[in-house]
N, C-alpha and C positions, 0 to 999 in steps of 0.2 A: 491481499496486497500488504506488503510490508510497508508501512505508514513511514516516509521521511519526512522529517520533521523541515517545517522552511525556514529557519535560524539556526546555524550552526550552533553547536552545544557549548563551545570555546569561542565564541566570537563576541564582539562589542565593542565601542568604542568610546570617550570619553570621560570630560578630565572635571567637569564645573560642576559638578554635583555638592550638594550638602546632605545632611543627613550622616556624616560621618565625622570620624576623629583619625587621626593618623599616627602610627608606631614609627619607629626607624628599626630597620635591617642589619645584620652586620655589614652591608655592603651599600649605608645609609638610603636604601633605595625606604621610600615613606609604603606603606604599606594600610589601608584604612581597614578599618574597624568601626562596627556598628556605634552610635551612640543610643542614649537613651528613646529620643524618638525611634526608633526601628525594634528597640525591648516587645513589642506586643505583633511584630510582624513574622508570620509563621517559616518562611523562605530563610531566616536567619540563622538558624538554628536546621543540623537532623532533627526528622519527625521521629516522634516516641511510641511512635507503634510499630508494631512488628516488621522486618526490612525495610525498614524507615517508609511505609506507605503511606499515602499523603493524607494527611490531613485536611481531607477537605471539609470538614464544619467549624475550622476555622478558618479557611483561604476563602479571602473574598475577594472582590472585584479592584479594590486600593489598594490590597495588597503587592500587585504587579509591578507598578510604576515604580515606588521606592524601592524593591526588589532589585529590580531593573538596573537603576542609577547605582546604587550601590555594588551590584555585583560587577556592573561594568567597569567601574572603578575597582574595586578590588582586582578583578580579574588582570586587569589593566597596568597595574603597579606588579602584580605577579609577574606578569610576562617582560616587565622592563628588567626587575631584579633578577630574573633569570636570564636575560641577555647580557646584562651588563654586570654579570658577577667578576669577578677581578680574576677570581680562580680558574686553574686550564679545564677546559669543557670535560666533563666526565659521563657516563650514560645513567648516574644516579643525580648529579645535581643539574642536568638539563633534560633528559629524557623526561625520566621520573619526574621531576619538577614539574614538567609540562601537563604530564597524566594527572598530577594532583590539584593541579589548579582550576580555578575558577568555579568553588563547590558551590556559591551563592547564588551565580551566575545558570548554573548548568540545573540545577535542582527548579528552578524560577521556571527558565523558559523550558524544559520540559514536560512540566505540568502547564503552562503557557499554550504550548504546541499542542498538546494533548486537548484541550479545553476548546480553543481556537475551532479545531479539527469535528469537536462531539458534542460538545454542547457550548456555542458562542453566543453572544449579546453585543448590542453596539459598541458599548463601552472596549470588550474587547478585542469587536474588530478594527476602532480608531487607534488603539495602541499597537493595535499588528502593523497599522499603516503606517504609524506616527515611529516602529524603533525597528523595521524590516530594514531601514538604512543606516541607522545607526550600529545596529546589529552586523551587517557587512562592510561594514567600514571597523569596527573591531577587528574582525577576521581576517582584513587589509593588514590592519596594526601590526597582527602577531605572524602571519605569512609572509609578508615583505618587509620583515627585521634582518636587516643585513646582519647586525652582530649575531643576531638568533640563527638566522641560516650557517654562517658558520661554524658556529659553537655544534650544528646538528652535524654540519657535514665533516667534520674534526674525531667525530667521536669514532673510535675504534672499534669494530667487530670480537676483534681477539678475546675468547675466554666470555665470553656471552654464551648466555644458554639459549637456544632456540629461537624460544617467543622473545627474550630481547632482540634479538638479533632482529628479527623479523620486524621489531617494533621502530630500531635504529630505520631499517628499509622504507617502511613504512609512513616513519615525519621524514626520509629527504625526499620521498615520493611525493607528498603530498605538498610540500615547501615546492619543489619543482613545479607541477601539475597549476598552482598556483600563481607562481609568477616572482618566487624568488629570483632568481636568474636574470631578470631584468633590468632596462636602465633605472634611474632614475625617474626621469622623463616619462619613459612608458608604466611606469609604478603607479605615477597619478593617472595618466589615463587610464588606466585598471581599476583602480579606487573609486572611477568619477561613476565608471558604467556598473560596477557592482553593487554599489549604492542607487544607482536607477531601477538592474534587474531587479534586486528586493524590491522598490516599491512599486514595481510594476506589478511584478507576481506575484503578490499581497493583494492589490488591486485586484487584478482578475481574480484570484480566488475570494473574494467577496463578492465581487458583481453575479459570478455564475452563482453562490451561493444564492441572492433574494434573484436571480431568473429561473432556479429550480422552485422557490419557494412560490412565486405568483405563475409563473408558468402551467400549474396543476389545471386539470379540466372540472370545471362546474356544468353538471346536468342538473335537470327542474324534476326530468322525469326516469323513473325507475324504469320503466319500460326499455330506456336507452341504452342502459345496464346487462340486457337481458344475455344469459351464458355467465354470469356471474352468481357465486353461488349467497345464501341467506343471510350469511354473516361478512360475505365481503360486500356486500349493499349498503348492510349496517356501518361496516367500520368507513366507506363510502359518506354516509350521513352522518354520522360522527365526527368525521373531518370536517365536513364542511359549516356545522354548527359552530364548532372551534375557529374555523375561518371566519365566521359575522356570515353567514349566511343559513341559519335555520332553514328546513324545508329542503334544501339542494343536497346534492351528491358530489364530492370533491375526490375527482382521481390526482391523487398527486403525483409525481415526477419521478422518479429515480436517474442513479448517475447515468446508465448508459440510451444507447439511441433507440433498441427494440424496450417495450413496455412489458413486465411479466402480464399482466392483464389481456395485452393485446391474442391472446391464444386462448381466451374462452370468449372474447363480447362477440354475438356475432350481429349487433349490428355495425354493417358495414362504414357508416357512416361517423359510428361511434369511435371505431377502429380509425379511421381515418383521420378525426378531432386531433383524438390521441398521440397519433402517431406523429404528425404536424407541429403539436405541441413541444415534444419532444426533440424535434427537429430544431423547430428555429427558435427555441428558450433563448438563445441569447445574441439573436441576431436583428432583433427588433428594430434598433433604431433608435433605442431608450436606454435611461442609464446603466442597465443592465445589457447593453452589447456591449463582447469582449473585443469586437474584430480588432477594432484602431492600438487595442493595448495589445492585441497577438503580433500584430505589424510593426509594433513597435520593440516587442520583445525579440519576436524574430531575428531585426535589423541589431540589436545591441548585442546579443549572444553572437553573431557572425563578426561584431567589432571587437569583442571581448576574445575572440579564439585567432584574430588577425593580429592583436595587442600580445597575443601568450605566443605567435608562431605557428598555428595551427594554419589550414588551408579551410577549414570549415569547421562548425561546433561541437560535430558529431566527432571531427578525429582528433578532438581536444578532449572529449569526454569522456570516452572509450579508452582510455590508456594505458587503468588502472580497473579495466574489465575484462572477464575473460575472454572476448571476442578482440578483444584489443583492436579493431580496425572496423569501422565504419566498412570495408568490403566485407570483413569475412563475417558481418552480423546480415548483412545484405545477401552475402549467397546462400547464407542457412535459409533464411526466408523463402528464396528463391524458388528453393526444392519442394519447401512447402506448397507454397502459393500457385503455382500449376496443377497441381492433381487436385487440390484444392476447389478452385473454379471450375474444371473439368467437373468435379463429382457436385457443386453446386448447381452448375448448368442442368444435369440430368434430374438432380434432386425439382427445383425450377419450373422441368416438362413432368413431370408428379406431379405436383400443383398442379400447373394447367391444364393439364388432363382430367382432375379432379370437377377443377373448377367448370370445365365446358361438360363433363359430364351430369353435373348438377342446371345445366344450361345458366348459367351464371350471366354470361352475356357480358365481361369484362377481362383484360388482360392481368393478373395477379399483380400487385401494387408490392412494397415494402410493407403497408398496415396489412398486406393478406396474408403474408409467410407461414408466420407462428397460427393461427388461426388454422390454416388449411394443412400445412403440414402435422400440425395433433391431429386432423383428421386422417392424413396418410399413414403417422403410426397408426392411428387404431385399425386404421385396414388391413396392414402391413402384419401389426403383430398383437393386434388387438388388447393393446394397450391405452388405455384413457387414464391421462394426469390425475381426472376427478375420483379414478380408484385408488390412488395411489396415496395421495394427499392425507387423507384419515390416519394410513399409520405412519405420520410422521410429524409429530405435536414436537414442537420445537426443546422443548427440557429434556425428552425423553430422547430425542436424538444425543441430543449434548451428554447427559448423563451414562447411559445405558448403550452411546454409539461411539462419541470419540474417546469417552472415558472409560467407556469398557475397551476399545482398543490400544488404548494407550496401557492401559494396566496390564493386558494381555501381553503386548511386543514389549512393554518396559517394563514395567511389574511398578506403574504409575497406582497410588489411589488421591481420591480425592476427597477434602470434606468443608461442606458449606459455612462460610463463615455470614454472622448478620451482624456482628462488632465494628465491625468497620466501617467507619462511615463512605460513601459515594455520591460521585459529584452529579448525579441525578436519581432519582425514585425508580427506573426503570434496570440501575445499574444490581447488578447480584456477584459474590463475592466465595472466592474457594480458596483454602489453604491445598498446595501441590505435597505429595509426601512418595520420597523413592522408594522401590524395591526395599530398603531393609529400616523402613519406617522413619529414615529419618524426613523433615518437613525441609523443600527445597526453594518454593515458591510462594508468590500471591497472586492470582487470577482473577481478574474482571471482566464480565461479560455484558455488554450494550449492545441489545437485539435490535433494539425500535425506530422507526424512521423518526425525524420531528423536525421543525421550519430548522432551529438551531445548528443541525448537525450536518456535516458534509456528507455527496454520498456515499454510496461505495461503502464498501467492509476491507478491514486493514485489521492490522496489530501493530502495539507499539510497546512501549517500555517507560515504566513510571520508575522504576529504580532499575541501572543498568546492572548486569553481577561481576564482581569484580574481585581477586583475592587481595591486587594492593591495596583498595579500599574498604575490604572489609563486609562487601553490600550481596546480596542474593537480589534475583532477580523479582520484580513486578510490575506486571504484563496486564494488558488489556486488548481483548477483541473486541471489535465493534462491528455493525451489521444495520441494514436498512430495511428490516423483514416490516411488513402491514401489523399495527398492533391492533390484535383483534380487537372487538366490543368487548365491555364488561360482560366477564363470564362466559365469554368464548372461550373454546383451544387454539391455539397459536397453530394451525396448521399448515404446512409449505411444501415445495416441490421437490421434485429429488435434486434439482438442478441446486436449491435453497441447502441441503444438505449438503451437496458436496463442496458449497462455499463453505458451509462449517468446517466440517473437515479440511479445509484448506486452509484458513484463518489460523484453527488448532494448530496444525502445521508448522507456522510461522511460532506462535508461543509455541510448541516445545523443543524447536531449535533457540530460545530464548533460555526457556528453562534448563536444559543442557550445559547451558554455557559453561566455560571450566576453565574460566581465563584469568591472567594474573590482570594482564594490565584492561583497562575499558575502552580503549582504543581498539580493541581486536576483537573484543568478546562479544559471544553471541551471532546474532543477525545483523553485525556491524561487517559483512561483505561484499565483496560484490553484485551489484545489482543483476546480475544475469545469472547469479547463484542462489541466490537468497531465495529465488522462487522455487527453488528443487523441494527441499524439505518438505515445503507445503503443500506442491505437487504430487509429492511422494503419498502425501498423508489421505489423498481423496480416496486411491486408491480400498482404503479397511471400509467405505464406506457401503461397498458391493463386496465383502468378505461374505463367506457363509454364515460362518459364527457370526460374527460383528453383528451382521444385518438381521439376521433372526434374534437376536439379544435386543435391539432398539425399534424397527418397524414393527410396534406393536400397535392396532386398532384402539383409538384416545377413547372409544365408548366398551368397549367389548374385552379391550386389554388382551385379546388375542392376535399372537405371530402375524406376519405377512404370509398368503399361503404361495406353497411354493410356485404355482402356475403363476402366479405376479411377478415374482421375482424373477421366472425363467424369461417370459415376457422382456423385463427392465432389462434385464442381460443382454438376448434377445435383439433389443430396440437400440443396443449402446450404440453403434457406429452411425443411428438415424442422426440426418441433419446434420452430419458431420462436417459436410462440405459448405455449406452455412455459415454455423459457428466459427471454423477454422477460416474462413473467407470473410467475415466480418473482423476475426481476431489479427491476423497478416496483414489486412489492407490498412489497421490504421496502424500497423505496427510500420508499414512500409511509408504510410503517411509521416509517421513521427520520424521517419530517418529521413525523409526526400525534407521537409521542414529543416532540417538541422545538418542536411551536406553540403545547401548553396554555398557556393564562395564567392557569390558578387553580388551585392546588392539589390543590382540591377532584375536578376531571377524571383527577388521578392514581390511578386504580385500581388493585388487584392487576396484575403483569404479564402473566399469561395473558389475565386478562379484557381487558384494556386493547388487547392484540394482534386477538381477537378482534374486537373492538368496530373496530379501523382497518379492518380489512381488509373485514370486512360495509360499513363504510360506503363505501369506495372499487368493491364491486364486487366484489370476491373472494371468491367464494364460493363457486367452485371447489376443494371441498375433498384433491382430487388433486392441484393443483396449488398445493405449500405453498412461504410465502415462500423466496429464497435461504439466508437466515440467519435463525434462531427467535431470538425478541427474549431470549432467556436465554445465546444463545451467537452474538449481533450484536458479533463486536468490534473491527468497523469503527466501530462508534457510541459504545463506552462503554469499552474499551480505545486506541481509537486513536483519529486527527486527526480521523473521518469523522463527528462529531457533526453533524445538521442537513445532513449532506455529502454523502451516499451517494448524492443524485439526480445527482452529478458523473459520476459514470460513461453517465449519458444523455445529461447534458448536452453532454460532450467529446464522445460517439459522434453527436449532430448534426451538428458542425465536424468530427468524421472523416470520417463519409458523403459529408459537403457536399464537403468537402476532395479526397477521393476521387476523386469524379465528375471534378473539374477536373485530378487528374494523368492518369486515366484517358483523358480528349477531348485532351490536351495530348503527348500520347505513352507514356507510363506509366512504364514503367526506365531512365530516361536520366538522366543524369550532369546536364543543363542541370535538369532538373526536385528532380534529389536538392540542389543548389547552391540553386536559389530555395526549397525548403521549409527547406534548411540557414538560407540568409539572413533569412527572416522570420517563422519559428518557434523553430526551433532552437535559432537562437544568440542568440534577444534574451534570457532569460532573463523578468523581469518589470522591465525596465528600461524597455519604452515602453507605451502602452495598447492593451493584446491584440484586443481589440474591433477595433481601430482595424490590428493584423499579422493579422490573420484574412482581411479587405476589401483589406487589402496583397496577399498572397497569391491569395485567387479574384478576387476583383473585386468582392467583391458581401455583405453580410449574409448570416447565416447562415440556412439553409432546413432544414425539417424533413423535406419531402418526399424526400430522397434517402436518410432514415434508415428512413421508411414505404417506402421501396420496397427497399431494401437486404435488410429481413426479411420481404419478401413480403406486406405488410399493404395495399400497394398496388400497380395498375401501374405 
C-alpha cells in the first residue's frame, strides 16, 4: 500500500504565531523568517546528509509544534504573495511559486506523517488531533483564493513543454475538485466540515490504533498454542512479558480480519478467541469503538460532496481517477465478484468435506478457513506452509529476492548503509545505485510489528525527488512481520514475501521518479494506478532465477528444491476465491459506504455493512470482508476513501501488463528499461491511460486478471 499521508503537504492555516520575524516582499506582502529561538530546531533548515535524509538524532518530540506554527505561517504569507502579486499571472511566478512553497511546512509534516504512521507516542498523537484541523483549514486558505484561482486559470498553455502543461491541468483540476468555483457562502461551509473530517479521521485513526494494541489475545497455557511452531511460542511469551504479563502468551492483532496464525492453532477454541478478537477490536463499547465517529464521518463526507455539487462522495472523489465514475469502478468489481463467490462456494464444500470427513461434528466457521484449507492444499498438492517457511528468512528474501530482481530487470544494485541515523533500532538503511553506478536513492526498511505503529505495510517518501528542487528521492517500507526471539530467523510465509515484493514495488516507482516539478513526481498518481507497479513487482517473486537465488534453507543455505516450488506453482490459484472474495466484498463495502446520497441510507454501521454485502452477493458467511467496516482504515483513516476498488483496478493493468512481459521475454534488462521508461519514470506527468497502450499496445483487458486467479481459462 502506498501510504497517504493525512495532512496535505501544502496545507495549514494561521496567522498568531510568534517565534518569528518578518521581511517585506517586493509586493510588500510580510513574509517570516525564523528568529533565534527556532536557531537549534532541526525542520528549519535542509538536513545535511545525503538527499537531505532526516535527521532523526536530532528530531525530537518539541521539535514538531514550533515547526508547525512557523511553517504555517510562512507557508501562509507565500501563498498571499503569490495571489496577490500586482503582476499578470505567469506559469513561472504562480505555478512555479506554488511548487516552491511551503519548504518548512512540507519537510515537518512529512516526517510528522511518517512518524504518526511507524513509530507514534502520545505526545504525537495529541498534536495529530490538536493541527488535523488546523492543517485543512490551511488547504481551504490556499484552494478557495479567488485571486489565486484566477491567477491559475489565466495562465496560458501556449509554448509549455509537456510536464508544464500538465502541471497548469493539474492545479486547475485540483482548485476545481476543491471547491474553487464556489459561493462564498458555500466556501465556509466547506471550511467548517473539512476542518471536522481532519479531526475526526485523526480520531479514529488513534482509537483503532490502542483497540489493535489491547485487543491482542493473552493465553496462561502453551498447550493452547498448540500447531504453532517453537519460536513463535517464544516470540508469543516475549510479547506478553513486555505487556506486564510474565508467564502468559500474547497473540497480538494485525491490520486485517483473518489472523496469519489462524492456519496452524489447531485448537479450535483457540482459533475461535482469536478470530473474535479480531473481529470486534473496535466495537466494544469503550473508548476505543470507532462506529459513532464512522457515522459521523460517513454523514459529513456525503455533506461535503452536496457542498462541492457531487450527488454522493464517491462521484466527487473519482474525478481525478482512472475509473473516473463511481459506476465504472463498480462494474469492474462486478465481473470479479461473481466467479469469485462461485469459486469460494466450491472451495467452502473442500472444507466441509474435510471437516465431516475427520468427523468434526461442526459447520466450518470464519476461524476454520485458513486452518482447513492448509489442510486442503496439502492434500491437493501436497504442500505444507511449515515446509516452505525455512527458506524464507526475511533479509535474504530482501537482499538476494527483490534486490536481485531488481538488479536483474534494472541493473539496480544495492549497499547497506549504518551512518544514518533511524527513527527506530529495528529501522536498516540502503544506499539505491543505477545501472551505470550512479547513487539514485535512500531506502529504509521497518519489518517489525510494535504497540507504536499502525498496521499494515505501505511505502512512503521522506524526500520527494524533484529536478525544480534539486532533491532525489528517500523512501521507506514498512511491514508488520512477528519479530522473532533473540537469535531467532525471522522466517515468513510466501504470502509474507510477496508483500515484500510488493511494498518494493511502490519504492522503485518512487525511485524512478524523473520529474521536474513534485507535484507530479513519482507515486504522486492516481490512486487506482499507483497499485500497478507494485503489482507488477510480486510477480519476480515466483521467477525461476529470482526464486532459486533467495529461497535458500536459513540452516542448510541450500536452494528451494525444485518439487517445492513446482508444488507453490502448483497451489497458486488455491483459495483464490477466498482471498479474491474477502478483497471485492470490502472493496464493494468502501464504495456502497461512500455512494449514499441521502442521509436518511446511513444506518447504524453494522447494519449498514450487512445490508452491502447481502446486496452484492455475499453471503457467504465464512467468508468475511478483508477489513470489518469498524476497523476499515484504508477508508476512514487513510487516502482510500471511495478507493479501495484501486487495488483491482491496478491488478487488471498488472495481469494485463504481465502477459506482455511474459510473451516478450520476461527478466531482461530491454523489458526492465521499457516498463522503467513508460511507467516508471513518468510519475503523473503525462495521461496514464494513454502510458499503459504505450507500453502493451493495447487497452486494458480483464481477461488476464480472470485467468491469472483461475476463474477462467
Amino acid at each position: 500500500m502506498k501510504n497517504i499521508t493525512s495532512v496535505l503537504l501544502i496545507s495549514a492555516l494561521a496567522f498568531n504565531y510568534s517565534c518569528t520575524t518578518m521581511k517585506k516582499t517586493d509586493n510588500q506582502q510580510e513574509i517570516p523568517v525564523p528568529d533565534a529561538s527556532l536557531s537549534s530546531n532541526p525542520f528549519m533548515k535542509k538536513s545535511k546528509l545525503q538527499y537531505e535524509a532526516p535527521e532523526f538524532d536530532k528530531i525530537k518530540n518539541e521539535h514538531f509544534k514550533p515547526a508547525f506554527d512557523f511553517g504555517l505561517k510562512q507557508h501562509d504569507a507565500e501563498i498571499l504573495k503569490i495571489a496577490n502579486n500586482p503582476d499578470a499571472p505567469t506559469f513561472e511566478n504562480t505555478i512555479v511559486a506554488l511548487e516552491k512553497s511551503g519548504e518548512v511546512l512540507k519537510r515537518t509534516v512529512i516526517i510528522f506523517s511518517n512518524l504518526t504512521s511507524a513509530n507514534t507516542n502520545p505526545t504525537l498523537q495529541a498534536l495529530d488531533e490538536e493541527y488535523a484541523p488546523i492543517f485543512a483549514a490551511h488547504s481551504d486558505k490556499m484552494y478557495l483564493n479567488d485571486n489565486l484561482y484566477k491567477r491559475i486559470k489565466s495562465i496560458k498553455e501556449d509554448g509549455l513543454d509537456p510536464e508544464s502543461k500538465r502541471l497548469v491541468q493539474f492545479y486547475k483540476q485540483n482548485f476545481e475538485i476543491a471547491g474553487a468555483n464556489l459561493s462564498s457562502a458555500d466556501k465556509e461551509k466547506l471550511k467548517q466540515v473539512n476542518q471536522e473530517l481532519a479531526s475526526l479521521s485523526t480520531q479514529y485513526s488513534n482509537k483503532l490504533l490502542e483497540a489493535r494494541k489491547v485487543g491482542g489475545v493473552f493465553f496462561s497455557d502453551a498447550k493452547e498454542l498448540d500447531g504453532l511452531s517453537a519460536d513463535e511460542i517464544a516470540a508469543a511469551a516475549t510479547d506478553a512479558k513486555t505487556a506486564g504479563k510474565p508467564g502468559q502468551y500474547l497473540l497480538a492483532l494485525q491490520n486485517t480480519t483473518q489472523q496469519p496464525l489462524l492456519q496452524n492453532l489447531t485448537n479450535r477454541a483457540t482459533r475461535e478467541k482469536l478470530f473474535k478478537a479480531s473481529w470486534l477490536r473496535a466495537e466494544k463499547g469503550d473508548g476505543n469503538d470507532t462506529r459513532e465517529t464512522i457515522e459521523k464521518l460517513a454523514k459529513l463526507r456525503l455533506k461535503k460532496a452536496q457542498i462541492l455539487g457531487k450527488k454522493s462522495f464517491a462521484e466527487w472523489k473519482l474525478q481525478d481517477q482512472m475509473a473516473k465514475t463511481p459506476e465504472a469502478a463498480t462494474n469492474l468489481m462486478n465481473q470479479i465478484a461473481t466467479p469469485a463467490v462461485e469459486t469460494a462456494r466450491r472451495e467452502a464444500k473442500d472444507i466441509q468435506d474435510l471437516i465431516d470427513q475427520q468427523k468434526g461434528g461442526f459447520k466450518v466457521e470464519p476461524w476454520d478457513w485458513n486452518f482447513y484449507a492448509e489442510q486442503v492444499r496439502k492434500a491437493k498438492f501436497d504442500l505444507d506452509e511449515n515446509q516452505i517457511k525455512p527458506y524464507f528468512e526475511i533479509t535474504t528474501v530482501l537482499e538476494k529476492g527483490v534486490f536481485f530482481a531488481a538488479e536483474k530487470f534494472y541493473g539496480l544494485t544495492f549497499k547497506k548503509r549504518t551512518d544514518l541515523p533511524v527513527y527506530h533500532p529495528d529501522v536498516v538503511t540502503y544506499e539505491v545505485f543505477d545501472h551505470d553506478g550512479k547513487s539514485i536513492a535512500i531506502y529504509y526498511l521497518d519489518f517489525y510489528t510494535r504497540d507504536s505503529k499502525n498496521g499494515g505495510a505501505w511505502m512512503s517518501n521522506f524526500v520527494e525527488q524533484s529536478y525544480l528542487l534539486g532533491t532525489k528521492p528517500v523512501i521507506v517500507n514498512c511491514y508488520n512481520y512477528q519479530k522473532p526471539a533473540p537469535g531467532k530467523p525471522s522466517l515468513i510465509s510466501f504470502d509474507d514475501v510477496s508483500t515484500i515484493f510488493h511494498e518494493f514495488g511502490h519504492s522503485i516507482h518512487g525511485m524512478f521518479a524523473s520529474q521536474k516539478y513534485p507535484s507530479l513526481s513519482g507515486t504522486s498518481v492516481p490512486r487506482d494506478f499507483v497499485e500497478f507497479p507494485s503489482q507488477i513487482n510480486e510477480h519476480w517473486a515466483l521467477d525461476p532465477t529470482v526464486l532459486k537465488n533467495y529461497a535458500l534453507h536459513y540452516e542448510t543455505k541450500q536452494p528451494i528444491p525444485q518439487a517445492l516450488v513446482d508444488k507453490i506453482k502448483k497451489a497458486g490459484t488455491f483459495n483464490q476465491g477466498y482471498m479474491t472474495t474477502e478483497l471485492v466484498s470490502a472493496a464493494e463495502l468502501d464504495m456502497d459506504w461512500h455512494t449514499v446520497t441521502n442521509e436518511s441510507q446511513l444506518i447504524p454501521v453494522l447494519d449498514f455493512e450487512k445490508q452491502s454485502l447481502t446486496k452484492h452477493g455475499f453471503t457467504l458467511s465464512t467468508v468475511p470482508p478483508r477489513y470489518h467496516t469498524p476497523y476499515f482504515a484504508h477508508i476512514w483513516g487513510g487516502g482510500y476513501s471511495a478507493g479501495y476498488y484501486a487495488y483491482l483496478w491496478s491488478e487488471t493493468l498488472d495481469n494485463d501488463a504481465w502477459e506482455w512481459i511474459s510473451k516478450n521475454g520476461g527478466l531482461t534488462r530491454e523489458n526492465g528499461d521499457r516498463f522503467r521508461k513508460y511507467i516508471l519514470s513518468v510519475g503523473n506527468s503525462v495521461d496514464l491511460n494513454q502510458a499503459f497502450r504505450d507500453f502493451t499496445g493495447h487497452d486494458p483487458d480483464i481477461k488476464p486478471l480472470l485467468r491469472n486467479r483461475g476463474f477462467i481459462k
